[in-house]
DSSP file (Angstrom, degrees, kcal/mol; ACC not computed):
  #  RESIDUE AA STRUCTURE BP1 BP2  ACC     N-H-->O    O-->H-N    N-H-->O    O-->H-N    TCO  KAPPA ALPHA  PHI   PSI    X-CA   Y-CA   Z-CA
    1    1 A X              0   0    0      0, 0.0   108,-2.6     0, 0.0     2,-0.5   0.000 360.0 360.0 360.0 122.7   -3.0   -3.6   17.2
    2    2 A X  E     -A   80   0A   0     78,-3.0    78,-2.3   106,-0.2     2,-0.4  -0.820 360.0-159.0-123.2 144.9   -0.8   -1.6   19.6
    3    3 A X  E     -A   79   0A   0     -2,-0.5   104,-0.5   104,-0.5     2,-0.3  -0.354  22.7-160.9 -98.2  53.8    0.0    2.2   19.7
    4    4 A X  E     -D  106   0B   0     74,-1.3     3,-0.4    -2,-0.4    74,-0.3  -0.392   7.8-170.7 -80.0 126.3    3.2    2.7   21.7
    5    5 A X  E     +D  105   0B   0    100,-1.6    99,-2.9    -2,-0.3   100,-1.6  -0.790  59.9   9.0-110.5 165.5    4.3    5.9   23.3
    6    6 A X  S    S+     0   0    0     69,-0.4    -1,-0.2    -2,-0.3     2,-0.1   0.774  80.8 159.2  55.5  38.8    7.3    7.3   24.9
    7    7 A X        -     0   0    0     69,-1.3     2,-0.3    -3,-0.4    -1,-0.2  -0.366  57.0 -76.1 -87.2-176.9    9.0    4.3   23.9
    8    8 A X     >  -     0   0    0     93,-2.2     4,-2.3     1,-0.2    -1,-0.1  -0.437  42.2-154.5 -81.9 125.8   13.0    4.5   23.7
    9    9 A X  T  4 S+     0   0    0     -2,-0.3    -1,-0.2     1,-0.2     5,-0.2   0.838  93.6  59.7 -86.9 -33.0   14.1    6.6   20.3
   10   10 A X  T >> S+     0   0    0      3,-0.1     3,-1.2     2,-0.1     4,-1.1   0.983 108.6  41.9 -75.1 -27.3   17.3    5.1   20.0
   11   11 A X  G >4 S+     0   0    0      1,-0.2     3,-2.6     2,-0.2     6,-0.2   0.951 112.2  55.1 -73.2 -54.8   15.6    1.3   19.7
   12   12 A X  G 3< S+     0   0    0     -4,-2.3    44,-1.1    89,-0.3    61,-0.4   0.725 110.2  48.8 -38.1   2.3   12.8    2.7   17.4
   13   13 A X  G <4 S+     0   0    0     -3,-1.2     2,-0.2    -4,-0.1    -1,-0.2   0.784  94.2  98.3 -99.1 -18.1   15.9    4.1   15.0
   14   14 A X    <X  -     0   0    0     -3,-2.6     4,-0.6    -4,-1.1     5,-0.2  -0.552  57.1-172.3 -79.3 119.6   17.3    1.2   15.1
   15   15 A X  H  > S+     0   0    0     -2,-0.2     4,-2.1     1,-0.2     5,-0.2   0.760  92.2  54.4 -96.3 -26.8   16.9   -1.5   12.2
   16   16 A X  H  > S+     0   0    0      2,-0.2     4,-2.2     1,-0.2    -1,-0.2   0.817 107.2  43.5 -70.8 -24.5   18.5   -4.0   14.2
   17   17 A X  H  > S+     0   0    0     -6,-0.2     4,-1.3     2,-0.2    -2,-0.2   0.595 117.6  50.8 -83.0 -27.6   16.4   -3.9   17.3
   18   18 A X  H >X>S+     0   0    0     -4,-0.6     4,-1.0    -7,-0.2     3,-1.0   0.892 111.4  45.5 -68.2 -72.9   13.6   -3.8   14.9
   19   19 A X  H >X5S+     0   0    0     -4,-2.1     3,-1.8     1,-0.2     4,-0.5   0.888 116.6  47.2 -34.8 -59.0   14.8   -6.8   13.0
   20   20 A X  H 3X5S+     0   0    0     -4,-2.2     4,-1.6     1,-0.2    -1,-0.2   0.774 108.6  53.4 -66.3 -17.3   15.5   -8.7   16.3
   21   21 A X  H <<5S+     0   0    0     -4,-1.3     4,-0.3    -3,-1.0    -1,-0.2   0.483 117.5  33.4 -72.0  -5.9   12.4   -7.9   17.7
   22   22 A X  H <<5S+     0   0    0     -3,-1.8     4,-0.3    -4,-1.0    -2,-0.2   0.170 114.0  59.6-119.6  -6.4   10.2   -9.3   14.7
   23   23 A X  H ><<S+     0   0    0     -5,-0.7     3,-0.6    -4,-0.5     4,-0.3   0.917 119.5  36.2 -88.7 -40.8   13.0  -12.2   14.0
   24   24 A X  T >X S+     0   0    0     -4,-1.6     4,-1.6    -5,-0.2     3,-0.6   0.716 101.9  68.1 -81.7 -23.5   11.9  -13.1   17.9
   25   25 A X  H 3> S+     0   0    0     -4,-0.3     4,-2.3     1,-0.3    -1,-0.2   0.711  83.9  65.7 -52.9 -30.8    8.3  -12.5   18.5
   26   26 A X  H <>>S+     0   0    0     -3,-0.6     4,-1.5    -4,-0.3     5,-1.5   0.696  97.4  57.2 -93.5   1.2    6.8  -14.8   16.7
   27   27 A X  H X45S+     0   0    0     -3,-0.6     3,-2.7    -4,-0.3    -2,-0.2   0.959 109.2  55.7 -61.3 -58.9    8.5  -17.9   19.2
   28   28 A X  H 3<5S+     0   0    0     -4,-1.6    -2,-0.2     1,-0.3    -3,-0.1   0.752 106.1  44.5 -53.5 -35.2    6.7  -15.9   21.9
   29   29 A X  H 3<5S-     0   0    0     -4,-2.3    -1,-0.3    59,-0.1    60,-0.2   0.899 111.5-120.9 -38.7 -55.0    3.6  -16.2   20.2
   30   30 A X  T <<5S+     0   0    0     -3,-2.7    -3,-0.2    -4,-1.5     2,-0.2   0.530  71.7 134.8  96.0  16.4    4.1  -19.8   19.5
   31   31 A X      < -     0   0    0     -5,-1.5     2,-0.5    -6,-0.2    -1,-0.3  -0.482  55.4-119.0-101.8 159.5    3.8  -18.9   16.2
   32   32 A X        -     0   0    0     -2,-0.2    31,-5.5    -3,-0.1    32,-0.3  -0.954  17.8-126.8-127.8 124.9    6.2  -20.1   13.1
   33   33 A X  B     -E   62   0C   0     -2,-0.5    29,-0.2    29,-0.3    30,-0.2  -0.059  21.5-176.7 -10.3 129.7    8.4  -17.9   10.8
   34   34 A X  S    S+     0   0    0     27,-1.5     2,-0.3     1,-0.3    28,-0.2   0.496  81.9   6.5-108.0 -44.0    7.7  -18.4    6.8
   35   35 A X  S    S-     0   0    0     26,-0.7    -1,-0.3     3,-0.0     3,-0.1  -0.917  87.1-104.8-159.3 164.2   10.1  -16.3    6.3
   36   36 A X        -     0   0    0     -2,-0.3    25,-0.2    -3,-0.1   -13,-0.1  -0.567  63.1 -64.9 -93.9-179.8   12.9  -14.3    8.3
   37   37 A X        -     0   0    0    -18,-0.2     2,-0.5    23,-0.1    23,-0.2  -0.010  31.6-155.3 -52.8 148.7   12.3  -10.4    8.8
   38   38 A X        +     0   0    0     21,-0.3    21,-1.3    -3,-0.1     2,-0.3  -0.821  23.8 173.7-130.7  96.7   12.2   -7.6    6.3
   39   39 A X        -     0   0    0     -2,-0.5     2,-0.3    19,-0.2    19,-0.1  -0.731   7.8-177.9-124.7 126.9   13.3   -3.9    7.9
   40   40 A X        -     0   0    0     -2,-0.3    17,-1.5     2,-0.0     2,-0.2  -0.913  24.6-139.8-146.9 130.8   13.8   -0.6    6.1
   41   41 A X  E     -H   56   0D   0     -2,-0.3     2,-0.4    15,-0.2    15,-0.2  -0.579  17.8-148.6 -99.2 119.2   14.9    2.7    7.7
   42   42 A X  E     -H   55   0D   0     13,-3.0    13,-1.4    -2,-0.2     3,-0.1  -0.815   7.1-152.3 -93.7 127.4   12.4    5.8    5.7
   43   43 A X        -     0   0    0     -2,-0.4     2,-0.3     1,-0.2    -1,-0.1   0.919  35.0-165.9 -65.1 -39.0   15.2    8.9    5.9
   44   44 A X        -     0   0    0     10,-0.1     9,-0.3    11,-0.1     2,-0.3  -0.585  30.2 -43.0  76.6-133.5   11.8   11.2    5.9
   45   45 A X        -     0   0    0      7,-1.5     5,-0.0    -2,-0.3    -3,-0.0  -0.874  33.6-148.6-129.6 152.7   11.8   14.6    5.3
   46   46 A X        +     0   0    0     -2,-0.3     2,-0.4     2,-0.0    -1,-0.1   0.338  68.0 113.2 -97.5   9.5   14.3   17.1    6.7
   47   47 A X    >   -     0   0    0      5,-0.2     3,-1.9     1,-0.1    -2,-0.1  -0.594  60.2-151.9 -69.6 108.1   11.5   19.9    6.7
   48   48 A X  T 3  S+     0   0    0     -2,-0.4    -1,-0.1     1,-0.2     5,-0.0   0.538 104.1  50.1 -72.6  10.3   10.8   20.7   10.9
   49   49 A X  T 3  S+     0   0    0      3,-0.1     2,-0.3     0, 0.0    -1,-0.2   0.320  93.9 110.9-106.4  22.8    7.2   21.7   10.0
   50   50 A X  S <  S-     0   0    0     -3,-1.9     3,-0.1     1,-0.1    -5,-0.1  -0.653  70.0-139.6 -87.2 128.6    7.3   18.3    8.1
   51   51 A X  S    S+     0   0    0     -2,-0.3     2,-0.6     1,-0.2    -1,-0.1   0.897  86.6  57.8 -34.8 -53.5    5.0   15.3    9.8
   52   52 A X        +     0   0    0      1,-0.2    -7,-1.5    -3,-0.0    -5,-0.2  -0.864  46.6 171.3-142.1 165.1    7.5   12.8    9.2
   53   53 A X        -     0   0    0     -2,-0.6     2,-0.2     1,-0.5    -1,-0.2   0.248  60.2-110.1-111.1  -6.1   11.0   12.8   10.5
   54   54 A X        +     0   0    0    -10,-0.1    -1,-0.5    -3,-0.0     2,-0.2  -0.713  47.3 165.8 109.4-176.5   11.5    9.2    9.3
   55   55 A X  E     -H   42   0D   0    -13,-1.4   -13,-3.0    -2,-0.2     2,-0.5  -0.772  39.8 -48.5 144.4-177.8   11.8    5.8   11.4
   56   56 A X  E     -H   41   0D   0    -44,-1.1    15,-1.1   -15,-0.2     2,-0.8  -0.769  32.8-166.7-101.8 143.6   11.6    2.0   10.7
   57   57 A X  B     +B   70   0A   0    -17,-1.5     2,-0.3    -2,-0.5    13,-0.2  -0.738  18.8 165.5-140.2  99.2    9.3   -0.1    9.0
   58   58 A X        -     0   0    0     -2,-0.8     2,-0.4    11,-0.6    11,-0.3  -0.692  14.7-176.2-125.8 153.4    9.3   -4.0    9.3
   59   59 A X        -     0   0    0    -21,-1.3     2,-0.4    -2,-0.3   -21,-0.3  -0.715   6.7-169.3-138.7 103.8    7.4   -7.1    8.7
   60   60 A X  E     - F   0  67C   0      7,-1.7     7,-3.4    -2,-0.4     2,-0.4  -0.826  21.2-138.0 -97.6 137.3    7.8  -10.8    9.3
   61   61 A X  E     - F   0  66C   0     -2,-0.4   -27,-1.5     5,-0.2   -26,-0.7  -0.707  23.3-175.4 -76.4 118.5    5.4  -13.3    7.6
   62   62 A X  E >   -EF  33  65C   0      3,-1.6     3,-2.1    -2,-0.4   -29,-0.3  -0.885  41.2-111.8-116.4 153.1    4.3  -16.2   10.1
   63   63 A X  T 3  S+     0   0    0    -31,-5.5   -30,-0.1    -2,-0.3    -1,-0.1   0.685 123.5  59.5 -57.1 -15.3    2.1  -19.2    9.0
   64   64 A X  T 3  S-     0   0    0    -32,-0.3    21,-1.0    20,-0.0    -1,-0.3   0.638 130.0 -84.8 -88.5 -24.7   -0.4  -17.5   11.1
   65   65 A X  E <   -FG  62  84C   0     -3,-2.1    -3,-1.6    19,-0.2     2,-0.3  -0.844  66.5 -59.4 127.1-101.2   -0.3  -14.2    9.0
   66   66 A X  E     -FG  61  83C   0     17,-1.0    17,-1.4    -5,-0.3     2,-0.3  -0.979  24.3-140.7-164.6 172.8    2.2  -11.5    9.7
   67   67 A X  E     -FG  60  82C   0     -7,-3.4    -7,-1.7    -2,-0.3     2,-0.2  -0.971  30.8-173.0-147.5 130.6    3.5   -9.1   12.6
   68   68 A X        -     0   0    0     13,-1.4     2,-0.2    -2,-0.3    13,-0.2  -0.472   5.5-161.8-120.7-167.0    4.3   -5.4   11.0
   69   69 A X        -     0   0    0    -11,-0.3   -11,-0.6    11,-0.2     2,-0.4  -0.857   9.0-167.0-177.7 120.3    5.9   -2.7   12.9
   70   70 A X  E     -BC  57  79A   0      9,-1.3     9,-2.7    -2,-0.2     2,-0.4  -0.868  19.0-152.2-144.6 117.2    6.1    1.5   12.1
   71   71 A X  E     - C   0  78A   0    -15,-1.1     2,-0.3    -2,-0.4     7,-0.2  -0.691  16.8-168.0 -94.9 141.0    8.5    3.4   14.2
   72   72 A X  E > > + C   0  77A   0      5,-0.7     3,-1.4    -2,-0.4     5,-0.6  -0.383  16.3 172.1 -58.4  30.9    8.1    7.0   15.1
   73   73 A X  G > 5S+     0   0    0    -61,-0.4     3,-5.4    -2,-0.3    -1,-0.2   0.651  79.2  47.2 -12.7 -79.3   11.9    8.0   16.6
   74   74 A X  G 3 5S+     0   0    0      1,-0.3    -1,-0.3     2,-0.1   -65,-0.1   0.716 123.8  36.4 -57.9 -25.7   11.5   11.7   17.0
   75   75 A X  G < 5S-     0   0    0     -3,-1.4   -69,-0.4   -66,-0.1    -1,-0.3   0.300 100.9-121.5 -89.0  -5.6    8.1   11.0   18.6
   76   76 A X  T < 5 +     0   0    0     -3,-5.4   -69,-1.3    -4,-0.3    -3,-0.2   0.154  70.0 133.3  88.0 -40.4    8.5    7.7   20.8
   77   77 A X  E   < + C   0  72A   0     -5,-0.6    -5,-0.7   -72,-0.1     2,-0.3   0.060  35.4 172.7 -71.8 166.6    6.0    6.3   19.0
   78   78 A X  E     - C   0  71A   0    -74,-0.3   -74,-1.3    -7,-0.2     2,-0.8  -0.820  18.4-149.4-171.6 127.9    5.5    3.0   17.3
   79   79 A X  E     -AC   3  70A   0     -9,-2.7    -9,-1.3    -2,-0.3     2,-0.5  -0.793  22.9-173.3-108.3 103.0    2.3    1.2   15.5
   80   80 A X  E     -A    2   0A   0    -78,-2.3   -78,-3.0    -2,-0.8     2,-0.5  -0.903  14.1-171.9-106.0 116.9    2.3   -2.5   15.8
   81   81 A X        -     0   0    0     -2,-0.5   -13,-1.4   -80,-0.2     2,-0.6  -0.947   7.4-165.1-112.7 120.1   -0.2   -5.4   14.0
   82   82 A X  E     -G   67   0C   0     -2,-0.5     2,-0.4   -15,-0.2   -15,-0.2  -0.983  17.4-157.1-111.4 113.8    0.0   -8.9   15.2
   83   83 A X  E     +G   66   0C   0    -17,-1.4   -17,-1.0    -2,-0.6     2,-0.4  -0.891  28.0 155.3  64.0  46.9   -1.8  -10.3   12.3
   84   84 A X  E     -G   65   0C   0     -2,-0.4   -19,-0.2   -19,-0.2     4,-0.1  -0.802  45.9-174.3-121.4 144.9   -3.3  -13.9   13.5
   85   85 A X  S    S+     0   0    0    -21,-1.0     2,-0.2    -2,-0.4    -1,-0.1   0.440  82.4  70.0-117.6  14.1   -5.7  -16.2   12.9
   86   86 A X  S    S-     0   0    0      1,-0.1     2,-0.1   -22,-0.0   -55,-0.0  -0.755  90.4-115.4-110.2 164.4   -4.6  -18.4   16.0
   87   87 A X        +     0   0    0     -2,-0.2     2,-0.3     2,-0.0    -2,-0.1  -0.347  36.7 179.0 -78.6-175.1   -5.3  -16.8   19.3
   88   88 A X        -     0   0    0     -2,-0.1     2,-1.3    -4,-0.1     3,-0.1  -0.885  40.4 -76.8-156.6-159.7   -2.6  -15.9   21.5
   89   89 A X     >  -     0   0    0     -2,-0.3     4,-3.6   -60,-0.2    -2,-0.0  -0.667  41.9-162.0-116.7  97.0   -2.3  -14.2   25.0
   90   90 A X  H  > S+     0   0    0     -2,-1.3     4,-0.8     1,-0.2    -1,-0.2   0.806  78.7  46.5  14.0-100.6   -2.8  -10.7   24.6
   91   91 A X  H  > S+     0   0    0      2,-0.2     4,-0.8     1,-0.2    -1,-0.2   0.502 103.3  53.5 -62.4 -40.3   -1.5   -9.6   27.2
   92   92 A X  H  > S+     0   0    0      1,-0.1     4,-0.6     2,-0.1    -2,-0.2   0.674 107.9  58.1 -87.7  -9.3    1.6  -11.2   27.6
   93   93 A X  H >X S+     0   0    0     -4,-3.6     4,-2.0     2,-0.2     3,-1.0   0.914 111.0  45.1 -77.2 -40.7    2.4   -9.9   23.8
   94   94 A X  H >X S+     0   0    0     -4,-0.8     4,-2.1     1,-0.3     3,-1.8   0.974 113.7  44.4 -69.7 -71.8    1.8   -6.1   25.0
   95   95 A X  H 3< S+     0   0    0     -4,-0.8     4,-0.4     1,-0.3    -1,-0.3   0.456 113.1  54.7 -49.1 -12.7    3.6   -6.1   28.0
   96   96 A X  H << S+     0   0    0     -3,-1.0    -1,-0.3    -4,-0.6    -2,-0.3   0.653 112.2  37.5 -30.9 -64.1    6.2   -7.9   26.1
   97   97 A X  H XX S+     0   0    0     -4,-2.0     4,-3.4    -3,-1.8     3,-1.9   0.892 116.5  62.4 -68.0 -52.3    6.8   -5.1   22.8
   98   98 A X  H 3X>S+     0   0    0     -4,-2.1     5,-1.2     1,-0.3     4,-1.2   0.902 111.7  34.2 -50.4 -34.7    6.2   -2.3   26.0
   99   99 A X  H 345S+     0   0    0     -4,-0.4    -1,-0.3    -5,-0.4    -2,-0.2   0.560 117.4  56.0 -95.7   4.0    9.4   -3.6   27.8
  100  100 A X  H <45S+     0   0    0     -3,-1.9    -2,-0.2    -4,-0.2    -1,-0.2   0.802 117.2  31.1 -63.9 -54.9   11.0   -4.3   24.7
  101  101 A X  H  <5S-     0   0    0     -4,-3.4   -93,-2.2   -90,-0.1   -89,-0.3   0.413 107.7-119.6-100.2   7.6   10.7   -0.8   23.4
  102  102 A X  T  <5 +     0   0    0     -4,-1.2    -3,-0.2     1,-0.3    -4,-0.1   0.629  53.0 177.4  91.8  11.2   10.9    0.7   26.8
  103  103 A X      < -     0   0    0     -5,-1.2    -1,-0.3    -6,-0.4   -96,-0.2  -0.230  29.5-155.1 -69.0 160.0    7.3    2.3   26.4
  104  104 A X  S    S+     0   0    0    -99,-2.9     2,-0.2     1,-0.5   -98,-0.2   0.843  74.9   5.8 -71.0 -52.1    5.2    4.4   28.8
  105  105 A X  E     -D    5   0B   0   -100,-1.6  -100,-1.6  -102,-0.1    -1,-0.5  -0.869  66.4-158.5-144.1 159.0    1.9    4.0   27.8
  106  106 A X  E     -D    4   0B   0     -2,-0.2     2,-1.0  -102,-0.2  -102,-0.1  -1.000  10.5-149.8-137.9 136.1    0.2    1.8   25.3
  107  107 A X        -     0   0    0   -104,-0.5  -104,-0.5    -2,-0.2     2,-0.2  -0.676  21.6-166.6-112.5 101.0   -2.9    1.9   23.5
  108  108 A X        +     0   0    0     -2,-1.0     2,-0.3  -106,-0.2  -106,-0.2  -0.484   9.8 171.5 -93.5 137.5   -4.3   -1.5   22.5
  109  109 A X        -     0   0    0   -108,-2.6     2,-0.2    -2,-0.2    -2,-0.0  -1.000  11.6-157.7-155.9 165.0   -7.2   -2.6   20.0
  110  110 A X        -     0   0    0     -2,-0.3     2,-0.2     2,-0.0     0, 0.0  -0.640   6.9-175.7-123.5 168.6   -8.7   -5.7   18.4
  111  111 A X        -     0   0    0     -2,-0.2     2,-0.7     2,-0.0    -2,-0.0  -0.852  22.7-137.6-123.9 145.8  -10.8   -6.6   15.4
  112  112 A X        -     0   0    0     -2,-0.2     3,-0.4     0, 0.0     2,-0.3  -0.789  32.8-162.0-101.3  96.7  -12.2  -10.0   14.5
  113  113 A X        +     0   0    0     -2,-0.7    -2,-0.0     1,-0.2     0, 0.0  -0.480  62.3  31.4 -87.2 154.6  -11.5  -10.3   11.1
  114  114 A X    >   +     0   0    0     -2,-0.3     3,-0.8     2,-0.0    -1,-0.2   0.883  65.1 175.8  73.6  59.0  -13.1  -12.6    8.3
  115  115 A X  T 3  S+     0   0    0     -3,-0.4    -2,-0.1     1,-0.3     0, 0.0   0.864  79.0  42.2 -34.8 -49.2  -16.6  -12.6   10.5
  116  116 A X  T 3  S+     0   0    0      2,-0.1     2,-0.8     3,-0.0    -1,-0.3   0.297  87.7 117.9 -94.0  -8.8  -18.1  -14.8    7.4
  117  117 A X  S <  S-     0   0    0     -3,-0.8     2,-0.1     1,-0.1     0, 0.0  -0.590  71.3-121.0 -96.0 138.8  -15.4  -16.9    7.0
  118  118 A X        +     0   0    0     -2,-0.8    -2,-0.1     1,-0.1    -1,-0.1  -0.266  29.9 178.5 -54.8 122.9  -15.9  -20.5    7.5
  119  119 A X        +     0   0    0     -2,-0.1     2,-0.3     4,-0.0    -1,-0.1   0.396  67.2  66.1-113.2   5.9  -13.4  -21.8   10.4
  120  120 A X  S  > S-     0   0    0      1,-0.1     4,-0.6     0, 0.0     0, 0.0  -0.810  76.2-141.8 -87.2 149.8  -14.5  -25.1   10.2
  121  121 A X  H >> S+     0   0    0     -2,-0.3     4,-2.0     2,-0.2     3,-0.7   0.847 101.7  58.2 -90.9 -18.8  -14.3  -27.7    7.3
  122  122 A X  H 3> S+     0   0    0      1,-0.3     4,-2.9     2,-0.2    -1,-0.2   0.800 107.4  53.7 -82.9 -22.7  -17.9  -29.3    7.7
  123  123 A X  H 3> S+     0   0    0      2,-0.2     4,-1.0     1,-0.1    -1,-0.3   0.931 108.9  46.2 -76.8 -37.3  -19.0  -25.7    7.2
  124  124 A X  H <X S+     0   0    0     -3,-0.7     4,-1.9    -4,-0.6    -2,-0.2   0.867 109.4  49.4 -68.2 -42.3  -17.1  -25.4    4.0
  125  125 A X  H >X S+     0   0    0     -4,-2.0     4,-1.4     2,-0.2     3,-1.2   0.963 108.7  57.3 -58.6 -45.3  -18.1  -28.4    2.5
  126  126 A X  H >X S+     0   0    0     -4,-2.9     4,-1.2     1,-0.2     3,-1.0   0.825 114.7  41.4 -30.5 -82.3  -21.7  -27.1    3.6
  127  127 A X  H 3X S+     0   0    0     -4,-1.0     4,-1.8     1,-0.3    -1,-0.2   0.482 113.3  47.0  22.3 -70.3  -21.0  -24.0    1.5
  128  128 A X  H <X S+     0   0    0     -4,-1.9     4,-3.0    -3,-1.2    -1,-0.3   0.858 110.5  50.9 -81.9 -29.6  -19.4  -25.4   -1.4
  129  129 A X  H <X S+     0   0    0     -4,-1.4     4,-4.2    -3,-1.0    -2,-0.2   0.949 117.0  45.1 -69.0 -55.5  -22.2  -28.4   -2.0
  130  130 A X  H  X S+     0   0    0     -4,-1.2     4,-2.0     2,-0.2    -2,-0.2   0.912 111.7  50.0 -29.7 -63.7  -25.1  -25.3   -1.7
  131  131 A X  H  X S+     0   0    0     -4,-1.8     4,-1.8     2,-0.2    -2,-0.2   0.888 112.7  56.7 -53.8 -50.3  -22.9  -23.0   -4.2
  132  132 A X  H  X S+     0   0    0     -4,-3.0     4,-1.2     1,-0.2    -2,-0.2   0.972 104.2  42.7 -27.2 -74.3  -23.0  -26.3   -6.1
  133  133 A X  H  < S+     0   0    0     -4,-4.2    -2,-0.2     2,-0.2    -1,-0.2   0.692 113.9  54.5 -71.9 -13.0  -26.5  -26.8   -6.5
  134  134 A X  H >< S+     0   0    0     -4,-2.0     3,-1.4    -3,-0.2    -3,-0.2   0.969  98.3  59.1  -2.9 -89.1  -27.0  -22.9   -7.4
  135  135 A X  H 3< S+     0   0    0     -4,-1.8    -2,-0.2     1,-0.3    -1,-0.2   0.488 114.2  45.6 -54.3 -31.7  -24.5  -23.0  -10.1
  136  136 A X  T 3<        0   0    0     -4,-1.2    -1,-0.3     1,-0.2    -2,-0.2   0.220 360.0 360.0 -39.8 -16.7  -27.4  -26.1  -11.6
  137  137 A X    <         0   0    0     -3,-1.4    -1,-0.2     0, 0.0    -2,-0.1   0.461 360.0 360.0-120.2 360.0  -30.3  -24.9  -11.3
């Protein structure tokens, strides 16, 4: 998950620099495309005591999971999830969306999700043959 600020407000306004940046990421990855990007521009609210101002909001599906995107214009800002269950390099992904979107600073964070799920098959068969004999007794 990345937090970018004082990135470039005209690419965050932009649904075509959004689009090409999620139709291209997932090569960099090494990751494969299911399906091509899906980008939509929120108008917001025209109220200036309003939180939001608008911005764009995109997602491509990869066999791996997904990579989402929510821009901030007036603010710089952008909220990013690469969404994997392969690993990938990090590092070269941040530094990679920061010069993309021209950010200052970024604020990066991880989870390992599906702690309890079985990544191995001999472990699922384990699983399922146990859950077997359960469901018997």
């Amino acid at each position: 998950m990345l937090d970018l600020y004082g990135g470039s407000k005209k690419k965050l306004d932009s649904i075509s620099f959004v689009y090409g940046f999620l139709d291209e990421l997932p090569a960099f990855l090494s990751m494969h495309k299911i399906a091509p990007p899906t980008v939509y521009y929120w108008k917001g609210s025209d109220d200036p005591k309003a939180m939001d101002h608008g911005g764009v909001s995109g997602i491509v599906l990869i066999a791996e999971s997904h990579v989402s995107i929510h821009t901030f214009p007036d603010r710089g800002y952008a909220s990013i999830d690469i969404f994997s269950c392969n690993d990938f390099d990090m590092n070269g992904a941040a530094q990679l969306i920061m010069d993309k979107f021209e950010a200052k600073t970024c604020e990066r964070s991880t989870t390992m999700r599906g702690k309890h799920f079985p990544r191995d098959a001999t472990k699922v068969e384990q699983i399922a043959v146990m859950q077997r004999k359960r469901a018997s007794i």
